[in-house]
C-alpha positions in Angstrom: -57.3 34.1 -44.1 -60.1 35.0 -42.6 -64.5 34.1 -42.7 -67.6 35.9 -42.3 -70.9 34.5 -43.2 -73.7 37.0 -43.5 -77.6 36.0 -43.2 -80.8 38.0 -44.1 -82.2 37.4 -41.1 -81.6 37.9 -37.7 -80.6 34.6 -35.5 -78.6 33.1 -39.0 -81.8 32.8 -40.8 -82.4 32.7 -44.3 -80.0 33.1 -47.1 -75.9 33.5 -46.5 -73.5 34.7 -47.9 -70.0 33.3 -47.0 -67.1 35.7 -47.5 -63.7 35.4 -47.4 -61.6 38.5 -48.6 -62.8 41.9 -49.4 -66.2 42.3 -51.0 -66.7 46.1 -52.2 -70.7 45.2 -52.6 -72.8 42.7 -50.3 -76.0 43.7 -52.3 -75.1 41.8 -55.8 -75.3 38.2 -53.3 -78.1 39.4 -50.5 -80.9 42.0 -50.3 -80.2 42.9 -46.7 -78.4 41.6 -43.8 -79.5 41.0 -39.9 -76.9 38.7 -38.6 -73.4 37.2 -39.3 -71.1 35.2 -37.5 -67.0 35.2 -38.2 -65.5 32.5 -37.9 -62.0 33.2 -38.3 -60.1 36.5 -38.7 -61.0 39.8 -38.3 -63.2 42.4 -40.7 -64.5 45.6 -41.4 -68.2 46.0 -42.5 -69.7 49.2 -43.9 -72.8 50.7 -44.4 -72.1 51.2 -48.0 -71.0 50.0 -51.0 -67.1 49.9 -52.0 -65.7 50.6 -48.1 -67.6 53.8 -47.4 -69.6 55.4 -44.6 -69.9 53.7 -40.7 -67.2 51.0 -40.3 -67.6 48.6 -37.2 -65.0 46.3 -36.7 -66.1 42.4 -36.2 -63.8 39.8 -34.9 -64.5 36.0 -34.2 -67.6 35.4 -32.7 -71.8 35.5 -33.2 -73.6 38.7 -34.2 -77.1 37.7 -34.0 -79.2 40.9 -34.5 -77.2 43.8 -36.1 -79.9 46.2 -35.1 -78.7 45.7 -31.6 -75.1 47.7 -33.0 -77.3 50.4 -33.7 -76.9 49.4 -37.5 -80.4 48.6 -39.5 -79.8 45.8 -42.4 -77.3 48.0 -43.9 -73.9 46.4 -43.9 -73.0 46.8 -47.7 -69.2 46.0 -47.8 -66.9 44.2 -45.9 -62.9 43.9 -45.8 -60.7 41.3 -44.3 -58.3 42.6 -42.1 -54.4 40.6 -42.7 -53.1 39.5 -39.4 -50.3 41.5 -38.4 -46.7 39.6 -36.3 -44.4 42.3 -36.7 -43.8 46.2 -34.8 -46.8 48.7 -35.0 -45.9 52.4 -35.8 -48.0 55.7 -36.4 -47.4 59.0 -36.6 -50.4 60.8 -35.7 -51.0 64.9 -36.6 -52.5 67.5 -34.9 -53.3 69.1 -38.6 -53.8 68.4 -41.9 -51.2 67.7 -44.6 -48.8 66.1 -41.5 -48.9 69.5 -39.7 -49.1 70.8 -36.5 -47.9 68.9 -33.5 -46.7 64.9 -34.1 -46.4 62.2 -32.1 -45.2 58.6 -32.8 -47.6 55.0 -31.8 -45.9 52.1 -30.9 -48.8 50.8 -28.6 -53.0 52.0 -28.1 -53.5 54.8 -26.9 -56.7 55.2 -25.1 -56.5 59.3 -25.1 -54.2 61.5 -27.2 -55.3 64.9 -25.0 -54.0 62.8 -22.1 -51.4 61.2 -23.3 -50.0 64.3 -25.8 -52.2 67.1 -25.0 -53.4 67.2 -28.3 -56.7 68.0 -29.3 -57.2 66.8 -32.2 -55.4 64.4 -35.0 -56.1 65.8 -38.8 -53.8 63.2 -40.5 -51.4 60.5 -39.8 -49.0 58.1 -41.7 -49.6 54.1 -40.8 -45.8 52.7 -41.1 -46.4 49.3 -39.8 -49.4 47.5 -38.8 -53.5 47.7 -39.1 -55.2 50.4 -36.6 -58.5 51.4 -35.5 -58.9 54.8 -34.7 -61.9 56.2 -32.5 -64.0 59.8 -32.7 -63.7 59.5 -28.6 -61.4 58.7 -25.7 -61.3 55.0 -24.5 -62.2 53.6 -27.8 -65.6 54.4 -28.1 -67.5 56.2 -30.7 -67.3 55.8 -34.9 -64.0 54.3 -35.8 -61.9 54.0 -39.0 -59.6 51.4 -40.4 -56.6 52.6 -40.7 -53.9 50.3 -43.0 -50.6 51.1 -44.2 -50.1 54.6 -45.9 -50.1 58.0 -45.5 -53.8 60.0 -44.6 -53.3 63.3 -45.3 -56.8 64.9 -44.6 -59.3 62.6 -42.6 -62.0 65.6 -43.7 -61.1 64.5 -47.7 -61.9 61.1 -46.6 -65.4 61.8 -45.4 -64.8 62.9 -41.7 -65.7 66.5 -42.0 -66.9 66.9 -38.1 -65.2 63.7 -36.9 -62.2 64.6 -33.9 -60.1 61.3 -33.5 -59.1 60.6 -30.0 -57.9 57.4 -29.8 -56.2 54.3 -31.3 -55.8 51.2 -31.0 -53.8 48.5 -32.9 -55.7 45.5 -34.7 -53.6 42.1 -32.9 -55.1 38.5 -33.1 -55.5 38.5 -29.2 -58.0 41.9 -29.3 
């Protein structure tokens, strides 16, 4: 089990807010928030309420000014991320509704075009394992938690312009 405290104030000033599981909505226990530190685990934090909008993923360590991760005090949500011992697997799709061309994750990869020569992923079905997944090559750019289950349109999901180029899977030694 993961923790994540979160402060109001840059440098872990002023009130906290010690988390740890999910929380769908950081503004019922702090007005804002400039700085956390994890102490354990691994999370997702979003910029709004109940897991929506920018995700940035957060694993043990300091975060002492949020504003330098281009975020302002917005981090509304947050969602521990379970530790994962087992195989990782992922089908990814070059359209929508599992279509187009497939190919099947076992590891990261830092560039689908160079890897499969596709050009874009639409959907994909998470057999085993927790995954980021990155709008550009080398994992860089917005990313998206991606657990278990089966994604059939990342444009239903609220990534209408979003391309996703890479992945990587979540492991305790990222």
């Amino acid at each position: 089990m993961g923790r994540i405290i979160f402060y109001e104030d840059k440098n872990f000033q002023g009130r906290s807010y010690e988390c740890m599981g999910d929380c769908s909505d950081m503004h019922s226990h702090l007005s804002r928030c400039h700085s956390c530190k994890v102490d354990s685990g691994c999370f997702m934090v979003y910029d709004r309420p109940n897991y929506m909008g920018n995700q940035y993923f957060m694993r043990r360590g300091e975060y002492s000014d949020m504003n330098m991760l281009s975020w302002n005090d917005c981090i509304r949500s947050c969602r521990s991320i379970p530790m994962h011992g087992g195989q990782y697997r992922m089908r990814i799709y070059e359209k929508e509704n599992f279509g187009g061309q497939m190919n099947e994750l076992n590891d990261d990869c830092d560039s689908i075009m160079d890897r499969y020569r596709m050009s874009d992923c639409m959907s994909c079905n998470v057999m085993d394992g927790h995954w980021l997944m990155y709008e550009q090559p080398h994992f860089r750019g917005k990313m998206m938690y991606m657990k278990p289950g089966e994604y059939k349109s990342f444009r239903n999901m609220g990534f209408n312009n979003t391309k996703f180029m890479s992945m990587r899977r979540i492991t305790d030694t990222m």
